[in-house]
C-alpha positions as CSV (number, residue, x, y, z in Angstrom):
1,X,-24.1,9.0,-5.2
2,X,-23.0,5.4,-5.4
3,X,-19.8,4.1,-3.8
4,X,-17.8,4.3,-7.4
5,X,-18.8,7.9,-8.0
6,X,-18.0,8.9,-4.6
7,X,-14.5,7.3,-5.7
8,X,-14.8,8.3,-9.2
9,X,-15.4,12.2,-8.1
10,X,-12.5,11.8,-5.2
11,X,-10.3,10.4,-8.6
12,X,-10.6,13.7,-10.2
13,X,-10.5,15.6,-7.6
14,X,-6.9,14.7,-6.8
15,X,-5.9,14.8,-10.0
16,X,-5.7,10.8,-10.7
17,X,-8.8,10.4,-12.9
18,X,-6.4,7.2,-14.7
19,X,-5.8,5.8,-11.1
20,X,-2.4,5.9,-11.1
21,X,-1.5,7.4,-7.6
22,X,-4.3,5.7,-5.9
23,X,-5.7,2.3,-5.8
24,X,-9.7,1.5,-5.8
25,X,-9.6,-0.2,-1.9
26,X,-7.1,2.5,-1.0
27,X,-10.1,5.4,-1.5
28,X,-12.6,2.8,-0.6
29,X,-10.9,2.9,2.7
30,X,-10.9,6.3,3.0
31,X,-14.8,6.8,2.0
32,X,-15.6,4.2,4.9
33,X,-13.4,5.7,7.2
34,X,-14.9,9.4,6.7
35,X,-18.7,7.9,7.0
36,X,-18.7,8.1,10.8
37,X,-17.1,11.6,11.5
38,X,-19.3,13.1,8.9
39,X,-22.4,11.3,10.9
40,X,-21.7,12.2,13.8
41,X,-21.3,16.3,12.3
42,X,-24.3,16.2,10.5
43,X,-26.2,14.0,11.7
44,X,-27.1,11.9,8.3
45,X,-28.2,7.9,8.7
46,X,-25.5,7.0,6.9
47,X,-23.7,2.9,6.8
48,X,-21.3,1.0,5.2
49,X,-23.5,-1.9,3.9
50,X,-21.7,-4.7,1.2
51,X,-19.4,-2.0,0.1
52,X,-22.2,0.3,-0.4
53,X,-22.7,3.4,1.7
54,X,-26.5,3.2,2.5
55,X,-28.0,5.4,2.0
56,X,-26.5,7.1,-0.8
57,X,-25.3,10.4,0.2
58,X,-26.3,13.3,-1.9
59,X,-25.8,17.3,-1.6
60,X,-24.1,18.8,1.5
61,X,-23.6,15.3,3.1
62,X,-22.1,13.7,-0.2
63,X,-19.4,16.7,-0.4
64,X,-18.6,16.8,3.5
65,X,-17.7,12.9,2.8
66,X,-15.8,13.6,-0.1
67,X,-13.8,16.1,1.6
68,X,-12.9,14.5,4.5
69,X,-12.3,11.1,2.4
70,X,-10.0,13.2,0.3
71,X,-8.1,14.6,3.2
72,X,-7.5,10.9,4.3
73,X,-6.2,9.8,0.9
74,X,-3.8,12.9,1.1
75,X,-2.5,11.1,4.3
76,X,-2.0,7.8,2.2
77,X,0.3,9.7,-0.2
78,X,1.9,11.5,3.1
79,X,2.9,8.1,4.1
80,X,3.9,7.2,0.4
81,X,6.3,9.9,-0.1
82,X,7.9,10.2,3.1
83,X,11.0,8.6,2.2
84,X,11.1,9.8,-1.3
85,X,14.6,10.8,-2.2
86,X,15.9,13.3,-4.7
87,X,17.2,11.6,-8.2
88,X,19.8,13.1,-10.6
89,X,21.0,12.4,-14.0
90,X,24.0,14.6,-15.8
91,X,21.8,17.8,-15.9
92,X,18.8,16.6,-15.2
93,X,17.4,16.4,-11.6
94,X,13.9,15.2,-9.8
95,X,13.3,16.9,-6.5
96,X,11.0,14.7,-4.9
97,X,11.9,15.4,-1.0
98,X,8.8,18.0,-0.7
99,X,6.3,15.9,-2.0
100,X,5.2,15.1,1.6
101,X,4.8,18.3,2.3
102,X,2.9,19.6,-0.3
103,X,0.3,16.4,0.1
104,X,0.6,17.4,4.0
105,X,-0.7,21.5,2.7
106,X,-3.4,19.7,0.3
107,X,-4.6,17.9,4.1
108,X,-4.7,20.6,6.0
109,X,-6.5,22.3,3.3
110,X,-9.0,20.0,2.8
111,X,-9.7,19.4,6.6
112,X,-10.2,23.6,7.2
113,X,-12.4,23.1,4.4
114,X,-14.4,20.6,5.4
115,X,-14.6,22.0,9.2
116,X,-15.6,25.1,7.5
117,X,-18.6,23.4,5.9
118,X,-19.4,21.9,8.8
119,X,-19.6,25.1,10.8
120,X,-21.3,26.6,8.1
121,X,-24.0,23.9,8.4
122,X,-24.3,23.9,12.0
123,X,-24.9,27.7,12.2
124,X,-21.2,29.0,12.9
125,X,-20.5,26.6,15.6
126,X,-18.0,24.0,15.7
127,X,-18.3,21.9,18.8
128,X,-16.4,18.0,18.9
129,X,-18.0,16.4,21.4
130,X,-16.2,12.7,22.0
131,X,-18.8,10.2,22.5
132,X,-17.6,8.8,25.9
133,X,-18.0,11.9,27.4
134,X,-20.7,14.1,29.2
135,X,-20.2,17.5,30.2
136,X,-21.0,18.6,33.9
137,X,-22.3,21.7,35.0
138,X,-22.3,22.9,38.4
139,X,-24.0,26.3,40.1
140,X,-22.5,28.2,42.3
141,X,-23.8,26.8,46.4
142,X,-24.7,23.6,44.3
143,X,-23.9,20.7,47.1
144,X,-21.5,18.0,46.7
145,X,-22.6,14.6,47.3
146,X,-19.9,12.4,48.7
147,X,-20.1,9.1,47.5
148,X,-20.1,6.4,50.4
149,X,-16.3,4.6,48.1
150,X,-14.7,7.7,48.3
151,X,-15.1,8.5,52.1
């Protein structure tokens, strides 16, 4: 899938296939920042390349982006609504003040889905390993080595 149908099929997704809520660099952004997480999970090649993502994502990969992309642009509208404020007229009335919260439910949703897919992919294991760091293992009567700074 190209970069505009990754956006396209995020679009209606959410429910703004007439781009109303969401602007096209807004889930730009969010489509280049889920291309790392979802390489380093699955392991797929993938790049952002001229405002491409090279190369194009397809199956499993392509849906683990769009999740996770889609969980991101729920954050935007998070931010968005924060501070809306309720809004009244005679009898009529807007509630607006849970609108964070309910984009904060479609989030979390979206994120247990996509770590779901993820485990589900990986065989029923869900280990984040942070790149900076490497696991030690020591046996038991293993020596210590004292290092000649730390004397």
């Amino acid at each position: 899938m190209t970069l505009s149908e990754l956006i396209q099929a995020m679009r209606t997704d959410l429910g703004d296939a007439e781009g109303i809520l969401f602007a096209d660099p807004a889930l730009e952004r969010c489509l280049i920042r889920a291309i790392y997480p979802v390489r380093q999970d699955t392991g797929a090649a993938l790049l952002p390349i001229n405002g491409e993502i090279v190369p194009a994502p397809d199956g499993l990969v392509a849906e683990l982006l769009l999740l996770l992309a889609e969980s991101y642009a729920c954050s935007i509208m998070r931010g968005k609504t924060a501070n809306a404020v309720n809004v009244s007229s005679g009898d009529k009335r807007i509630e607006r003040t849970n609108q964070a919260k309910y984009w904060a439910e479609l989030e979390a949703d979206l994120l247990a889905r996509y770590r779901q897919r993820v485990m589900d992919l990986k065989g029923g294991e869900l280990f984040i390993t942070p790149p900076s760091l490497r696991p030690v293992l020591f046996e038991q009567g293993s020596e210590v080595i004292e290092y000649e700074r730390y004397k």
